[in-house]
C-alpha positions as CSV (number, residue, x, y, z in Angstrom):
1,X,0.0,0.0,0.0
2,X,1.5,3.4,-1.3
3,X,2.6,5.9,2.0
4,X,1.7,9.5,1.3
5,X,5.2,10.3,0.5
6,X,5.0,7.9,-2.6
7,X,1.6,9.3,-4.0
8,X,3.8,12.7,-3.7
9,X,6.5,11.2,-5.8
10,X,4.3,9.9,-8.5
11,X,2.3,13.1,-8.8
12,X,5.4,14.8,-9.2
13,X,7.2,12.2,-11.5
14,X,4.1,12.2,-13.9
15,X,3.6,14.1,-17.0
16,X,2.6,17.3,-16.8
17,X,-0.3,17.2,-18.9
18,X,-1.4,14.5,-16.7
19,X,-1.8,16.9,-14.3
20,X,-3.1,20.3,-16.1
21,X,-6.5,21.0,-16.9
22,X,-7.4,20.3,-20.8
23,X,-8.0,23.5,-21.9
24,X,-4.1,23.9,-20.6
25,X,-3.4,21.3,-22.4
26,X,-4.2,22.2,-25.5
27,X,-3.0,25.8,-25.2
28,X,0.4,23.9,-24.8
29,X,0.3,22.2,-28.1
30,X,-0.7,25.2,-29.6
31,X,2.1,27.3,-28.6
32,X,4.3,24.4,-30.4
33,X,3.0,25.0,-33.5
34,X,4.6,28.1,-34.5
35,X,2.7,28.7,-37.5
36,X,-0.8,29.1,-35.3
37,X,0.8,31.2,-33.1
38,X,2.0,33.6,-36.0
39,X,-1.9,33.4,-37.0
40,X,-3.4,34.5,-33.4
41,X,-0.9,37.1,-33.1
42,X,-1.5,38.3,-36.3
43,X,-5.3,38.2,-36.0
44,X,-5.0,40.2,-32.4
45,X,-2.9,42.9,-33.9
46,X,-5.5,43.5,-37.0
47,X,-8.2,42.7,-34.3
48,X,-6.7,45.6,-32.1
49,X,-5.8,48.3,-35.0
50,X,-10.0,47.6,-35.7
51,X,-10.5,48.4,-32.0
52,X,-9.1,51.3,-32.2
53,X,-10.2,53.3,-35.7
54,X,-13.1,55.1,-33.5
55,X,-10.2,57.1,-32.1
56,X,-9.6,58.3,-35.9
57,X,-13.4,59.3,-36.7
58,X,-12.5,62.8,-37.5
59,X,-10.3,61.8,-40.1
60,X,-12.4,59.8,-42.1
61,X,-15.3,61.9,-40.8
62,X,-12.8,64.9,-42.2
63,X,-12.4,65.5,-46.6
64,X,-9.2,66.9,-47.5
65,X,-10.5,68.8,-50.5
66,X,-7.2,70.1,-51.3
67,X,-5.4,66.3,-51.2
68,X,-8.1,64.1,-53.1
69,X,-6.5,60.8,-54.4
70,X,-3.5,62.0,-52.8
71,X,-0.4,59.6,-52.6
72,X,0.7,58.9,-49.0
73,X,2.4,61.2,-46.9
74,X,3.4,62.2,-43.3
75,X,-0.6,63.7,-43.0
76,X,-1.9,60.9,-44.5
77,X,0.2,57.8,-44.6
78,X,-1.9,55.8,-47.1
79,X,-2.9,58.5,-48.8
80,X,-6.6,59.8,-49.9
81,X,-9.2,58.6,-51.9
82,X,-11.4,60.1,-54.4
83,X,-13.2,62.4,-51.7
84,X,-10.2,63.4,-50.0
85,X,-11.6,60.7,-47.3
86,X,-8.1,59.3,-45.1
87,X,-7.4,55.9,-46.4
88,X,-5.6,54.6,-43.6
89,X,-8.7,55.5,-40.8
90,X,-11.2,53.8,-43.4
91,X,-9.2,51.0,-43.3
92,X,-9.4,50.5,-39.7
93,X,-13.2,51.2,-39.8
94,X,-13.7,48.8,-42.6
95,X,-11.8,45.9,-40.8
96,X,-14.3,46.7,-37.8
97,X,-16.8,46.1,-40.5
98,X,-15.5,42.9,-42.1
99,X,-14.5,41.2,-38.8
100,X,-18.0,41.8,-37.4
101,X,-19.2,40.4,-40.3
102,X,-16.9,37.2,-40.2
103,X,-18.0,36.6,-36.1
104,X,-21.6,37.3,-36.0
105,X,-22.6,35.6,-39.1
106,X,-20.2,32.9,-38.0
107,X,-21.9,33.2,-34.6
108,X,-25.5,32.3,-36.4
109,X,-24.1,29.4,-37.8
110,X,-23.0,27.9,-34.8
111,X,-25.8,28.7,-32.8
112,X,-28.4,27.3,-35.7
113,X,-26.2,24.1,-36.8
114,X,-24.9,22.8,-33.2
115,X,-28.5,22.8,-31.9
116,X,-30.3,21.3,-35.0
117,X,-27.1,18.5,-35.3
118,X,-27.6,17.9,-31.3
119,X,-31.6,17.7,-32.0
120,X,-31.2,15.3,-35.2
121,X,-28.3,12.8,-33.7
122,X,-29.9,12.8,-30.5
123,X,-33.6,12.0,-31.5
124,X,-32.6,10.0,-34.6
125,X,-36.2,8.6,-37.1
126,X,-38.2,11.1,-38.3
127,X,-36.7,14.1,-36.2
128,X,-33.5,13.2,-37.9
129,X,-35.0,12.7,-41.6
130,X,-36.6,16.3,-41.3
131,X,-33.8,18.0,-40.2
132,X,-31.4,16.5,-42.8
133,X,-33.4,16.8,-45.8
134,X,-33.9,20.5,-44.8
135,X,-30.1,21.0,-44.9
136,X,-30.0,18.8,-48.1
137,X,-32.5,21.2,-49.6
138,X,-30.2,24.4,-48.1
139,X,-27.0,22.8,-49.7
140,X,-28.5,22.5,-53.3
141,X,-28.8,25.9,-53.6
142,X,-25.7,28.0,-55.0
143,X,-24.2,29.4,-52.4
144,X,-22.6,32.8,-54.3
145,X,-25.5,33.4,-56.7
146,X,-28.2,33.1,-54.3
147,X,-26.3,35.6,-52.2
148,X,-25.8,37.7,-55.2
149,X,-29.6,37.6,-56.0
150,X,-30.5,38.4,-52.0
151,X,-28.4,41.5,-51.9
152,X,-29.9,42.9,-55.3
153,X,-32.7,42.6,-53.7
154,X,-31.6,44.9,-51.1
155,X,-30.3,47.0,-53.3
156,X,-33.5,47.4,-55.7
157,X,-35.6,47.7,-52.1
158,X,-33.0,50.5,-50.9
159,X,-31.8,49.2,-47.8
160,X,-30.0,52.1,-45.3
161,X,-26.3,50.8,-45.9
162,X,-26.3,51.2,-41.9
163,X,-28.8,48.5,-41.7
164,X,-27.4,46.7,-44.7
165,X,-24.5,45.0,-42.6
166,X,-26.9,43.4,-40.0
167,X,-28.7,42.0,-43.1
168,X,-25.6,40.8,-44.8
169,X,-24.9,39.0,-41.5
170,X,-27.9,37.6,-41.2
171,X,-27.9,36.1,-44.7
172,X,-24.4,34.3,-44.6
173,X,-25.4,33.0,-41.0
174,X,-28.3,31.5,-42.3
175,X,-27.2,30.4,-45.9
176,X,-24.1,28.5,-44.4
177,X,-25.1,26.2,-40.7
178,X,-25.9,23.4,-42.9
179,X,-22.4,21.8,-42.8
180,X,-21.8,22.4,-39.3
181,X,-25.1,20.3,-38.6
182,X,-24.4,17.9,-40.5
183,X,-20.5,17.2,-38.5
184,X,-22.9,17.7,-34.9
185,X,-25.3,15.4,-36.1
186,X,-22.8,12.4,-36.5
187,X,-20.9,13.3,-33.4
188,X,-23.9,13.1,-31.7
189,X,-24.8,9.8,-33.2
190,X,-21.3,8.1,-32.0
191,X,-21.4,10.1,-28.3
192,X,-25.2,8.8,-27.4
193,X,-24.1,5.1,-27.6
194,X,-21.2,5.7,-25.1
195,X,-21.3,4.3,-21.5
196,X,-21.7,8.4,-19.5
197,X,-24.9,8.2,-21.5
198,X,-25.8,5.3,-20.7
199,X,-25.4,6.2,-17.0
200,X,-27.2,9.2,-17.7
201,X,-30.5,7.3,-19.0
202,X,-30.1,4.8,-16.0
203,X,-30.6,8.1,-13.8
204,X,-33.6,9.6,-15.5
205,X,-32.1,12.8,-17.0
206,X,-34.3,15.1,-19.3
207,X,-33.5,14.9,-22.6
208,X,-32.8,18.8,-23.2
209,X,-30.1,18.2,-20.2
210,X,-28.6,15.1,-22.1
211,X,-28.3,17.1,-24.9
212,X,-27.3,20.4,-24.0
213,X,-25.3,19.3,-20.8
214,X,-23.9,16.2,-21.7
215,X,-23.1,15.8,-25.6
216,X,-22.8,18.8,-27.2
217,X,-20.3,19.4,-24.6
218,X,-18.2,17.1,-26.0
219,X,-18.2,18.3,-29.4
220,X,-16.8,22.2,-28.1
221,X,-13.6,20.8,-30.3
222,X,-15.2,20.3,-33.8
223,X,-17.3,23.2,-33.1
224,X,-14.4,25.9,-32.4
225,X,-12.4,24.3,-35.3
226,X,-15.5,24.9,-37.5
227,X,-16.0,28.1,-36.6
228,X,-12.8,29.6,-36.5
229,X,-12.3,28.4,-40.6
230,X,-15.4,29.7,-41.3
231,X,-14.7,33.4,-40.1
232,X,-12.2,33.4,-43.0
233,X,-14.6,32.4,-45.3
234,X,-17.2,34.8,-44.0
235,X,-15.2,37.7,-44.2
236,X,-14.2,36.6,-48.0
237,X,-18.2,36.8,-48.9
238,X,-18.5,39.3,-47.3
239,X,-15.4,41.0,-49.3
240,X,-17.2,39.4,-52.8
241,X,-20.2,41.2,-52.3
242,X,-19.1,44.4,-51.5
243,X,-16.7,44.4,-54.5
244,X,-19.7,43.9,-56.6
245,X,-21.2,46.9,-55.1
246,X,-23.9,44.1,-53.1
247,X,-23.2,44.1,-50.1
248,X,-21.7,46.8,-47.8
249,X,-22.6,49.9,-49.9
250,X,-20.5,53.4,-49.0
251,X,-19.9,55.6,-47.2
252,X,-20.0,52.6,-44.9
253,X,-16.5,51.5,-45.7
254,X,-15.7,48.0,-45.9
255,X,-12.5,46.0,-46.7
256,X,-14.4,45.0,-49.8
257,X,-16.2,47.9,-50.9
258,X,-12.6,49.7,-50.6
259,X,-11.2,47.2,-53.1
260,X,-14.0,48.4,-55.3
261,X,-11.8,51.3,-56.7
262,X,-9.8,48.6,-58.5
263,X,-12.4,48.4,-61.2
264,X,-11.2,51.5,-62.8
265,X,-7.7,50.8,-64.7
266,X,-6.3,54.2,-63.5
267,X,-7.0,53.6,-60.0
268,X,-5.4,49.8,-60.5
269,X,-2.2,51.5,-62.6
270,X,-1.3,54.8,-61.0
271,X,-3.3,54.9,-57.5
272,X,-1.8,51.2,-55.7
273,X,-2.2,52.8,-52.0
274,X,-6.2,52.5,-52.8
275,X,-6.4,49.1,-53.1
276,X,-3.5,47.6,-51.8
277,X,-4.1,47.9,-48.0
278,X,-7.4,46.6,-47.8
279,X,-6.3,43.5,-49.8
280,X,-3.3,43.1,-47.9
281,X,-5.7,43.2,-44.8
282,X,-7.8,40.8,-46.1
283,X,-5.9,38.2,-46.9
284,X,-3.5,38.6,-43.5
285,X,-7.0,38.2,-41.8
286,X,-8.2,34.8,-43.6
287,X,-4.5,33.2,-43.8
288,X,-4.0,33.9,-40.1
289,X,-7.2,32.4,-39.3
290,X,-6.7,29.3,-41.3
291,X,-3.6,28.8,-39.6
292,X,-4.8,29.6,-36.1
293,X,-7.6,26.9,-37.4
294,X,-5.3,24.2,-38.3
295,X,-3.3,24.5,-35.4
296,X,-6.1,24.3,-33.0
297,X,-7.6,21.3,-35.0
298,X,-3.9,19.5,-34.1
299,X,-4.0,20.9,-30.5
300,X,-7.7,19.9,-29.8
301,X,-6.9,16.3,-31.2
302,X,-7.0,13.8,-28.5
303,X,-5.0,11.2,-30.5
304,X,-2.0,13.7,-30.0
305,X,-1.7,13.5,-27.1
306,X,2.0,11.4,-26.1
């Protein structure tokens, strides 16, 4: 029989992540992988630049009649645009734009497709059939032209650009749970077979508990991975239909709708400090979230663990 002093020695002699909580754990594996680390710190510097633009409302607020389309400079250091508007502050209010965009749409999805997926595995038979073949029917549609045909309709109807975002939100969220719920769904269907669920039918539990308390739970990993890829691909709609002039319309700036200006070959040629920032922005923002995404895929893995 082991003495208190040897149950001190083995704690001490055992693996450290033996010992630490999970969500430890996996924030050691993910400060390994070098590459997801480069991602979140990326993403929290664009995140905090974002944060900050309100501080800078009076020069976007501001024209500079006498420096329209001007190239950067000490007063402006990524120049002007066609309206004299300070590039560098609409940049910082459009990344507030896009990255609101990317989470709360993102947000939607999760919300809709974890508790439909939970529902469906869960209840299984018809529940399950109804469910399914409603995101069958969701995924037939094409995802790019029916967003291109919602947001003419916006445009025909005249939707207030600053009500336009919240729409544009709304539509991606709802357009895109349909894969989530799907991944849920078939988590759901291994997890309820498993003995803690069987304990929990043996002590009478109510099914929305079992659900909501018990398996979804265990599906936090597929869900954050999910979600964290699918900001990058929210923000990239997002960036699509703004470029087309559908979906955030000025003077709301956007990362998108400042990419716009590229249309005209004199502003692509001869006026780069338009263009150039917001697509630099945008595609910093997406590749650091893919690789903040793949890391914390490998990090929430539980067959890495050594």
């Amino acid at each position: 029989m082991e003495t208190n002093t040897e149950k001190k020695v083995n704690i001490k002699g055992a693996k450290q992540e033996d010992i630490m909580s999970p969500w430890k754990v996996v924030w050691k594996r993910l400060k390994r992988d070098k590459l997801a680390m480069i991602g979140l710190y990326t993403l929290i510097i664009l995140v905090a630049v974002a944060v900050i633009g309100p501080f800078f409302s009076y020069a976007m607020e501001a024209t500079d009649i006498e420096n329209i389309n001007a190239a950067p400079s000490m007063q402006h250091i990524l120049g002007t645009d066609e309206v004299g508007r300070d590039v560098f502050a609409r940049l910082m209010y459009g990344g507030r734009i896009s990255l609101s965009v990317g989470i709360v749409s993102v947000a939607i999805e999760v919300l809709i497709g974890t508790i439909l997926g939970g529902i469906a595995g869960y209840y299984g038979g018809v529940v399950d059939n109804i469910i399914m073949r409603l995101v069958d029917i969701l995924m037939c549609f094409p995802f790019l032209p029916l967003l291109l045909m919602l947001s003419a309709v916006m445009s025909a109807r005249h939707v207030d650009p600053k009500y336009r975002i919240y729409v544009v939100m709304f539509i991606i969220g709802i357009i895109g749970w349909g894969g989530l719920c799907r991944l849920i769904r078939g988590q759901i269907l291994s997890l309820k077979e498993q003995e803690f669920m069987q304990a929990a039918e043996a002590l009478g539990l109510k099914d929305r508990r079992k659900i909501f308390r018990h398996l979804l739970p265990n599906t936090f990993a597929s869900i954050i991975v999910s979600a964290t890829l699918s900001v990058g691909g929210a923000i990239l709609t997002e960036s699509s239909l703004s470029y087309l002039g559908l979906g955030v319309t000025p003077p709301t700036p956007s990362w998108g709708n400042m990419i716009q200006c590229a249309q005209d070959i004199y502003t692509l040629t001869f006026q780069p400090w338009r263009w150039i920032p917001p697509g630099v922005c945008i595609f910093l923002t997406v590749m650091a979230i893919n690789l903040l995404g793949d890391g914390l895929r490998d990090a929430l893995d539980p067959k890495l663990k050594r």
